[in-house]
LUMRO-370305 format. One record per residue (C-alpha): residue number from 1; x, y, z. Coordinates in nm, 4 decimals, decimal comma. Each point is the difference from the previous one (the first is absolute). Layout:
N
+-----+----------+----------+----------+
:   k :        u :        v :        w :
+-----+----------+----------+----------+
: NUM :        X :        Y :        Z :
...
+-----+----------+----------+----------+
***
This chain:
296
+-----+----------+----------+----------+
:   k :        u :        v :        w :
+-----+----------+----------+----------+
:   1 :   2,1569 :   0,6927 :   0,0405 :
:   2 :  -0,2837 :  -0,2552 :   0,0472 :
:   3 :  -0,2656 :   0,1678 :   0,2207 :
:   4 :  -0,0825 :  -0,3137 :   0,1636 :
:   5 :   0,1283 :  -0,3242 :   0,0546 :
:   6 :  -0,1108 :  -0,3020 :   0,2086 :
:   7 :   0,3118 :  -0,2861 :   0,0460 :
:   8 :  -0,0875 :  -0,3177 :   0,1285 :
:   9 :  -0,2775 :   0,1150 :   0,2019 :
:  10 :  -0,1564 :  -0,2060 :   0,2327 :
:  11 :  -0,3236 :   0,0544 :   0,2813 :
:  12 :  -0,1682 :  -0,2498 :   0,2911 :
:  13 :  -0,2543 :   0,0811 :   0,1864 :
:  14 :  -0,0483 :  -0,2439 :   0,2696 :
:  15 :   0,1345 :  -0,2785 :  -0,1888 :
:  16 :  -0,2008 :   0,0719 :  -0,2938 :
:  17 :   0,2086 :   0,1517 :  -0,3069 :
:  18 :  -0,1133 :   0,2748 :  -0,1748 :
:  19 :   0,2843 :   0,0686 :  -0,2286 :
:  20 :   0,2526 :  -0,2381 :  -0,0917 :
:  21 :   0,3479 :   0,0941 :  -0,0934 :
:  22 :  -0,1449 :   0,2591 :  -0,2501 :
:  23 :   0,2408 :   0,2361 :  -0,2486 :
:  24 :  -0,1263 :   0,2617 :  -0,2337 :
:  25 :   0,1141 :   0,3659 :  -0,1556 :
:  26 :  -0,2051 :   0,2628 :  -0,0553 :
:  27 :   0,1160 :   0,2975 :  -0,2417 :
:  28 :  -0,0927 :   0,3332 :  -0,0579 :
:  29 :  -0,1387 :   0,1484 :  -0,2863 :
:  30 :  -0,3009 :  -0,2700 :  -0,0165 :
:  31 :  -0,2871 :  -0,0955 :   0,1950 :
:  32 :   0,0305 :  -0,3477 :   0,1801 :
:  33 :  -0,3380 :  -0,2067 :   0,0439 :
:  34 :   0,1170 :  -0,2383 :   0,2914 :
:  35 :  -0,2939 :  -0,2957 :  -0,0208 :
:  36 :  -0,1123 :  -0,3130 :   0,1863 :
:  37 :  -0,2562 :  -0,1676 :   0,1352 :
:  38 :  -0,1133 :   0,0890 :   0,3481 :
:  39 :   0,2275 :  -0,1549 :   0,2579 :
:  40 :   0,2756 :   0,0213 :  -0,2205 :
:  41 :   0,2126 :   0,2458 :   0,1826 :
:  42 :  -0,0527 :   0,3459 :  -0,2018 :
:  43 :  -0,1119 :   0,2000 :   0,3073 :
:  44 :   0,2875 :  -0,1520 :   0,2402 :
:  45 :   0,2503 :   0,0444 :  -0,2665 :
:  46 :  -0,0752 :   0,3628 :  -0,0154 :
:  47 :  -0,0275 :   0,0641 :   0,3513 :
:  48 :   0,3817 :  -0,1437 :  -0,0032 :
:  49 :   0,1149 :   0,2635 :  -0,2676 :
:  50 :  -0,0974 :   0,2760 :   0,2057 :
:  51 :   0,1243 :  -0,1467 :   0,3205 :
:  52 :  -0,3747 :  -0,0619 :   0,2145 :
:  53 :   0,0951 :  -0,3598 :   0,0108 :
:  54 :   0,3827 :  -0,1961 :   0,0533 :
:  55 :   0,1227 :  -0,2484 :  -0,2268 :
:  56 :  -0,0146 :  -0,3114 :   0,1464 :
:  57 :   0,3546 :  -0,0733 :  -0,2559 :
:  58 :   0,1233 :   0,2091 :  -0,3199 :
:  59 :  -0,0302 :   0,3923 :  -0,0208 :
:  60 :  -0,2054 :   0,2578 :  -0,1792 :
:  61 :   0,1498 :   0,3290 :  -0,1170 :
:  62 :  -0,1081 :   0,2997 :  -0,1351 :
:  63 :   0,2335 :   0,1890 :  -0,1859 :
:  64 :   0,2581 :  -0,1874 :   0,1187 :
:  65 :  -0,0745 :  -0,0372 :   0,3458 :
:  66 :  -0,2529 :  -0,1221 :   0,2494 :
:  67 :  -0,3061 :   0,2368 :   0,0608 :
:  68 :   0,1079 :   0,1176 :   0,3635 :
:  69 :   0,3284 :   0,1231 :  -0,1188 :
:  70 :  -0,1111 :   0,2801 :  -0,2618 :
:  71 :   0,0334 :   0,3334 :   0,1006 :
:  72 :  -0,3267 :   0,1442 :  -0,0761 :
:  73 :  -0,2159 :  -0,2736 :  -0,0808 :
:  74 :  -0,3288 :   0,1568 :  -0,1326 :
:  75 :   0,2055 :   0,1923 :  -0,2606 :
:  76 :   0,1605 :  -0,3262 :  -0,0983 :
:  77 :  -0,3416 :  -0,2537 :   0,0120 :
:  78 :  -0,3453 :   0,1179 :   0,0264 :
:  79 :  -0,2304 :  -0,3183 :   0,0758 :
:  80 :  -0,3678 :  -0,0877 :   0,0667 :
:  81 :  -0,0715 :  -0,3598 :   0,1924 :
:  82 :  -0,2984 :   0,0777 :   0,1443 :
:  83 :  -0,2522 :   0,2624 :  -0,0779 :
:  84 :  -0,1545 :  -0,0129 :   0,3304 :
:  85 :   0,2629 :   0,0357 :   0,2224 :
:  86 :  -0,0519 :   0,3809 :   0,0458 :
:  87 :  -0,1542 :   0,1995 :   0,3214 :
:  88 :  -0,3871 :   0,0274 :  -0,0844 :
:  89 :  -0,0464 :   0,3366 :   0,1966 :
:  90 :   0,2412 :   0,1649 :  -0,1670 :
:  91 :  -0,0591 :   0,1843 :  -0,3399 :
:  92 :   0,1920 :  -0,0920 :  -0,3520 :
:  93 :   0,1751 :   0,3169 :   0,0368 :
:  94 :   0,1441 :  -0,0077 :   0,3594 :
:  95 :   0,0898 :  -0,3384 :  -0,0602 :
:  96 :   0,2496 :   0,0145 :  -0,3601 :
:  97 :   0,1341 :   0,3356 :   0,2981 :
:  98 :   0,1039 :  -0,2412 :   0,2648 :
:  99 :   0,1498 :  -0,2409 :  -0,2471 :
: 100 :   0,1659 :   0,2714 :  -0,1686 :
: 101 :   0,0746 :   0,1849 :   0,3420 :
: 102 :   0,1389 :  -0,3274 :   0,1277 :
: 103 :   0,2444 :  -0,0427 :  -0,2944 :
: 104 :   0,1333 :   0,3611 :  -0,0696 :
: 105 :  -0,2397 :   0,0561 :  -0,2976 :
: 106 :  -0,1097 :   0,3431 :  -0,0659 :
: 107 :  -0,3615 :   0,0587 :   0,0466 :
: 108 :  -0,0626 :   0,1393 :  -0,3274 :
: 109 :   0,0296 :  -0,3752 :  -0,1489 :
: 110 :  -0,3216 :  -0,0812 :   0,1736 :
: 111 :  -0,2263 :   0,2153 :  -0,2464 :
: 112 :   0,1602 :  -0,1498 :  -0,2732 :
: 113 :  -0,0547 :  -0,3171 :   0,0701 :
: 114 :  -0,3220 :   0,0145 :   0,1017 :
: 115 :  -0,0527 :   0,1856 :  -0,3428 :
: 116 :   0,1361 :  -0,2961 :  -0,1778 :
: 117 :  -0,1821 :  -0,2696 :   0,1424 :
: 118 :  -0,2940 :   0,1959 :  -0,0137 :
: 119 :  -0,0886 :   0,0261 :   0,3416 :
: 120 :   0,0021 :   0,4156 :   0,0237 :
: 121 :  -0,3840 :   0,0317 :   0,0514 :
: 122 :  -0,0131 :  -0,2132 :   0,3099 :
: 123 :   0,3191 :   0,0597 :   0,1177 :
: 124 :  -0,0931 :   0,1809 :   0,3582 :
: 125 :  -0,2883 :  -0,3460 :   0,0318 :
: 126 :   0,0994 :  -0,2392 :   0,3212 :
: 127 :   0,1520 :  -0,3254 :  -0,2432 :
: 128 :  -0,1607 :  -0,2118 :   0,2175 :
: 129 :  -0,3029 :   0,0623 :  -0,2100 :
: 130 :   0,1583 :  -0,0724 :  -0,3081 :
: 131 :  -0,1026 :  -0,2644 :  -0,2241 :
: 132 :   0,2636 :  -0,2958 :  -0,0751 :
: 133 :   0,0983 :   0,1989 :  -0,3524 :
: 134 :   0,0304 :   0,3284 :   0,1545 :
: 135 :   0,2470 :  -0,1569 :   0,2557 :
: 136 :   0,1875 :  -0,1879 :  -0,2865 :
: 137 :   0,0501 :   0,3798 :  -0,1462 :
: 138 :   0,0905 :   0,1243 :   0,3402 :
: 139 :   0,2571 :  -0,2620 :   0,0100 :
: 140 :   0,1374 :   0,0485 :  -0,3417 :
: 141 :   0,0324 :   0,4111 :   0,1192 :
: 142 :   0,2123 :  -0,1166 :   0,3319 :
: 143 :   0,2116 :  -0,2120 :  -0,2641 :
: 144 :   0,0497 :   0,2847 :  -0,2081 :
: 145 :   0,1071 :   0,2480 :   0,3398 :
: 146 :   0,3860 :  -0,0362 :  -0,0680 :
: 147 :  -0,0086 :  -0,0413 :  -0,4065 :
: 148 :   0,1577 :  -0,3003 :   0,0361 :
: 149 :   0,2022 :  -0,1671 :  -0,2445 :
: 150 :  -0,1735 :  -0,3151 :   0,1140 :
: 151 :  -0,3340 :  -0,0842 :   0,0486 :
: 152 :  -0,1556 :  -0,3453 :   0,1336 :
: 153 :  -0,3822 :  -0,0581 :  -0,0401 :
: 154 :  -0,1899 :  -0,2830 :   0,1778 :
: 155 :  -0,3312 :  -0,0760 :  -0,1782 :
: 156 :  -0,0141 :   0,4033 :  -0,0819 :
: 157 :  -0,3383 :  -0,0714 :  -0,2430 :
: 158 :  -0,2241 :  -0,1700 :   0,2992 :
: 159 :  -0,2571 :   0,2315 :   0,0679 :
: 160 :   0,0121 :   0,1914 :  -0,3206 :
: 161 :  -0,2821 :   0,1012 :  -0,2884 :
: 162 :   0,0843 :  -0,0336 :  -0,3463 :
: 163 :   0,0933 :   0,3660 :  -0,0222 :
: 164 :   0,2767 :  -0,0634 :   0,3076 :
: 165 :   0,1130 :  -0,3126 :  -0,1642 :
: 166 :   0,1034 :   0,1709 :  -0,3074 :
: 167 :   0,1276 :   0,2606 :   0,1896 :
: 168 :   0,2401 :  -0,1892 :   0,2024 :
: 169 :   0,0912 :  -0,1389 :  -0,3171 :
: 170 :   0,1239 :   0,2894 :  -0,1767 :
: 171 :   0,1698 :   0,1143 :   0,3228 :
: 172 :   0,1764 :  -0,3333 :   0,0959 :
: 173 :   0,1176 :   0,0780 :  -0,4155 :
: 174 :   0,0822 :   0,3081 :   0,0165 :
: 175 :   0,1828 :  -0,0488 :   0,2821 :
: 176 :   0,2380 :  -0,2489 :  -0,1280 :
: 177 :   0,0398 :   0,2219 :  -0,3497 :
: 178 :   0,1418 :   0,2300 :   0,2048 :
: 179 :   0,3147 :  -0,2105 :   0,1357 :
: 180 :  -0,1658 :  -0,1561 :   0,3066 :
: 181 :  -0,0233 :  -0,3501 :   0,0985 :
: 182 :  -0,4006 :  -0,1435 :   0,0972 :
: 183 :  -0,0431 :  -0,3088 :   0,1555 :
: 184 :  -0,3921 :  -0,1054 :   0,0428 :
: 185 :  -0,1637 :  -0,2971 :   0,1253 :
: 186 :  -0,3753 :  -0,0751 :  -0,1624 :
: 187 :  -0,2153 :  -0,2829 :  -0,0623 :
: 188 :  -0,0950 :   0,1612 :  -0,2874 :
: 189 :   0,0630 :  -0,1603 :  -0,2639 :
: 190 :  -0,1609 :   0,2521 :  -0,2768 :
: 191 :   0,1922 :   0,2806 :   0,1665 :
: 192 :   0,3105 :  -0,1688 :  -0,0090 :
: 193 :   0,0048 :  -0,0792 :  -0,3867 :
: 194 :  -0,0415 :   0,4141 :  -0,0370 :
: 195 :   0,2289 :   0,1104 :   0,2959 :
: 196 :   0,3012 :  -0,2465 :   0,0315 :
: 197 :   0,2985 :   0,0343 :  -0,2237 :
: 198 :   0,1496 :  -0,3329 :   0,1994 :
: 199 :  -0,1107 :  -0,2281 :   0,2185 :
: 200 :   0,1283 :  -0,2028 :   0,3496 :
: 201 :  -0,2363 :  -0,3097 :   0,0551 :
: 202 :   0,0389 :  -0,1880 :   0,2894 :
: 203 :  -0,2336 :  -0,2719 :   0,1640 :
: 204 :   0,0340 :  -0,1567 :   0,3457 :
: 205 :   0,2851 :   0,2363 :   0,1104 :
: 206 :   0,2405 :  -0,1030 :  -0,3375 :
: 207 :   0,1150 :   0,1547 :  -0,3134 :
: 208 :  -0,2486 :  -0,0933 :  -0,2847 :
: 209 :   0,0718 :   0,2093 :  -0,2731 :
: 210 :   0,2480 :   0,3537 :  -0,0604 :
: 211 :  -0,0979 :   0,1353 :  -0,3442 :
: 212 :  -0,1529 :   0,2418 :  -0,2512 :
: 213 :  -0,3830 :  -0,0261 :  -0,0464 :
: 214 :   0,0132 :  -0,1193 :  -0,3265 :
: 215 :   0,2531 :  -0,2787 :   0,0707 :
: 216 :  -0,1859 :  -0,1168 :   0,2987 :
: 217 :  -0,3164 :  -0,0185 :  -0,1914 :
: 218 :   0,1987 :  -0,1586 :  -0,3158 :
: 219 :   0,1216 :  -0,3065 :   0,1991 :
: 220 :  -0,2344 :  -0,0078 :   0,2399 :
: 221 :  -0,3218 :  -0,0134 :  -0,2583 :
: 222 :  -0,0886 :  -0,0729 :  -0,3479 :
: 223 :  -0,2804 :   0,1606 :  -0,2236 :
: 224 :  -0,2122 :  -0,2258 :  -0,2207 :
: 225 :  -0,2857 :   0,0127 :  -0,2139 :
: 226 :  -0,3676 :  -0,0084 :   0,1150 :
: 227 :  -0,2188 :  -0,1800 :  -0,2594 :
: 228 :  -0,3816 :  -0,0361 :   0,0326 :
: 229 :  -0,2101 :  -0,1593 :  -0,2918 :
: 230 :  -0,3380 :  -0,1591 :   0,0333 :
: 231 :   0,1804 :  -0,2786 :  -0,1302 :
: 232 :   0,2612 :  -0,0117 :   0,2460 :
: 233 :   0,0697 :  -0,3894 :  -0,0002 :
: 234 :   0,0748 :   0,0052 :  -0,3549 :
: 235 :   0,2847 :   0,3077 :   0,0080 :
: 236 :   0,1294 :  -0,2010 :   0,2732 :
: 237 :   0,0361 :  -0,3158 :  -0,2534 :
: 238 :   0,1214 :   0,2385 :  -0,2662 :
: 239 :   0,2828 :   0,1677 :   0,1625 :
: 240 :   0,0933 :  -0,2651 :   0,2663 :
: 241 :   0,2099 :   0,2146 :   0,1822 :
: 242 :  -0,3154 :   0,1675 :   0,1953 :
: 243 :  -0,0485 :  -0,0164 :   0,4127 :
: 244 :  -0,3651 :   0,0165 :   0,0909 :
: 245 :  -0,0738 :   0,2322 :   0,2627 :
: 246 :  -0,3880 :  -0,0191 :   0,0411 :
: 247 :  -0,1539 :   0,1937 :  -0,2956 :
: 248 :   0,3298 :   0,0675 :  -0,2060 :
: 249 :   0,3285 :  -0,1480 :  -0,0852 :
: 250 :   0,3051 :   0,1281 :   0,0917 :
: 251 :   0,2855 :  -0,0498 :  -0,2593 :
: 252 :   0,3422 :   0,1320 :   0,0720 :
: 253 :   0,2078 :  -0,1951 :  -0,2799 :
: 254 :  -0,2306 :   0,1821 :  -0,2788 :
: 255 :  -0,0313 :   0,3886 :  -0,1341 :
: 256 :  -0,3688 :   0,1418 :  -0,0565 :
: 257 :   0,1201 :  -0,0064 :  -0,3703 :
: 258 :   0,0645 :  -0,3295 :   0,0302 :
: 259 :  -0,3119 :  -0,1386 :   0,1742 :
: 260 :  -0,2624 :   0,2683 :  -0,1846 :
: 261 :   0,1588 :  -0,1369 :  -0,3669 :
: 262 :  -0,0318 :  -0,3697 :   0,0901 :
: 263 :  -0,3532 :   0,0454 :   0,1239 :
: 264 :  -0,1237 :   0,2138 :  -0,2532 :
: 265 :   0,0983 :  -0,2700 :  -0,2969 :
: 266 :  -0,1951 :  -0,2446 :   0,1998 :
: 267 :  -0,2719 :   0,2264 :   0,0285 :
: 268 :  -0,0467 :  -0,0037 :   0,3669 :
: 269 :  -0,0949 :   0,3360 :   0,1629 :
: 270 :   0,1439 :   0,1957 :   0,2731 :
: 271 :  -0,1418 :   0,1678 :   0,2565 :
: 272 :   0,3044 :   0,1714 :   0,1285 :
: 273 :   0,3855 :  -0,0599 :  -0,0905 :
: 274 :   0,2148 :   0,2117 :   0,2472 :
: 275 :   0,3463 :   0,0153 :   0,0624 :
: 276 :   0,0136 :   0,0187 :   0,4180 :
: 277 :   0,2888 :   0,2112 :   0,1374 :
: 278 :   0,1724 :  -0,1387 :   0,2873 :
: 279 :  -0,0801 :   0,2470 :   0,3221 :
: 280 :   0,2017 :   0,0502 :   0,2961 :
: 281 :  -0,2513 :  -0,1167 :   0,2179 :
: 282 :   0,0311 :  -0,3204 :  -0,1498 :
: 283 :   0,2909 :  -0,1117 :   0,0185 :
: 284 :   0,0071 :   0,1617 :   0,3338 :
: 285 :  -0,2241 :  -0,3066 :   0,0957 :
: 286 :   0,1716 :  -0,2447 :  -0,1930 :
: 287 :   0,3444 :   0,1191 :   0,1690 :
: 288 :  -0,1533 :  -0,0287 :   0,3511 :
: 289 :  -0,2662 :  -0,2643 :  -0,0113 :
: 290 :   0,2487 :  -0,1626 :   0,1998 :
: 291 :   0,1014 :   0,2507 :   0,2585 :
: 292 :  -0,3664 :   0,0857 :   0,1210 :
: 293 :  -0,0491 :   0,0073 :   0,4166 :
: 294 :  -0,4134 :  -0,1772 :  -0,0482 :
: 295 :  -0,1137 :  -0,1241 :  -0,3472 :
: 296 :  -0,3804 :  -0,0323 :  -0,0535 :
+-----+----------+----------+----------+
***
């Protein structure tokens, strides 16, 4: 069964829209990079999975059915929105107890998630003391309470080193090896490309794109060559098919073979004759150049 699935979903906020008749699936099995610019809808789309916000029109369903009417819904979804939104004066520990007192979890769950997130040396510290990444990991561990088959992450790098970045990597992996479906929201673009098996794109409230990475960044983006010679002007009249892009051409209808044999029986020397992969992050730009809220 698809773990998640917007239809038609649509949200105003005092006549403003924020999401506009928007339809998706999420499976399990994979992780699920849900990206757009800011404004776009991302946070208010998640907050009407998991049933914070209504619908203005359409429905959201998890499992099957809306949020409010699962059984035991921290054994079904396990989600972080907001880091912050935790009582300061009470420690890591006594606060994964009340969730998991609150929702029928056995206690003993709370030392093993603090174990995996890696928050067992401070767990007895007050969290209102904790830096932005140690709250990201204290939200991850109140995801992970129930061992939920689902898990929804908002932003879950912000705040983290490059040591918690790769570790929410592998976990957000490892997590959907194992059967389970993870939907995550980032503006990272990098992370993404390593994380996301498929992507949802959307951009002032709609549907952009619903696709692997590698067909997004297929259609959405094409690699070319990077030449640079001293004698750039003259590789330019040689191969004709060059785009000047301040100290180099760019030439997408030509192979390196192509362009480094031509120049060479002219004798013209290259600096540097590199074939440019396409990256997620840009045709992420190219795909939403139009959807952005302010544009500098």
């Amino acid at each position: 069964m698809t773990a998640i699935r917007a239809v038609n979903l649509h949200k105003r906020y005092a006549g403003t829209t924020a999401v506009a008749d928007l339809s998706f699936a999420v499976e399990p099995g994979r992780v699920t990079g849900f990206l757009g610019p800011n404004g776009s809808g991302k946070s208010t789309t998640m907050r009407m999975i998991l049933g914070l916000d209504r619908p203005s029109g359409g429905t959201a369903l998890v499992d099957g059915r809306p949020y409010h009417e699962l059984r035991h819904p921290l054994r079904k979804v396990g989600a972080l929105l907001d880091a912050k939104a935790v009582h300061g004066g009470r420690s890591a520990r006594n606060h994964l107890l009340a969730v998991a007192q609150s929702n029928g979890l056995p206690a003993s769950r709370v030392n093993e998630v603090l174990e995996t997130v890696g928050l067992r040396e401070v767990a007895r510290r007050r969290v209102g003391g904790f830096s932005l990444g140690m709250s990201q990991r204290l939200g991850i561990a109140a995801a992970l309470l129930g061992d939920p088959e689902i898990l929804i992450f908002d932003e879950p790098v912000n705040g983290l080193d490059p040591d918690g970045i790769l570790w929410i990597r592998r976990l957000m992996r490892r997590l959907a090896a194992e059967g389970r479906t993870v939907f995550v929201s980032s503006h990272l673009m990098s992370e993404m490309a390593q994380t996301a098996d498929h992507l949802i794109v959307i951009g002032r409230g709609r549907l952009i794109a619903d696709t692997s990475v590698e067909e997004f960044i297929g259609r959405s983006s094409q690699g070319y060559v990077r030449v640079r010679s001293p004698r750039l002007a003259e590789v330019a009249e040689l191969i004709r098919v060059g785009e000047p892009n301040g100290d180099h051409l760019r030439v997408t209808a030509m192979s390196t073979l192509e362009i480094g044999t031509i120049t060479a029986r002219a004798g013209i020397p290259l600096e540097e004759l590199t074939f440019v992969q396409p990256s997620l992050e840009a045709a992420y730009m190219e795909l939403t150049k139009n959807s952005l809220e302010f544009t500098s």
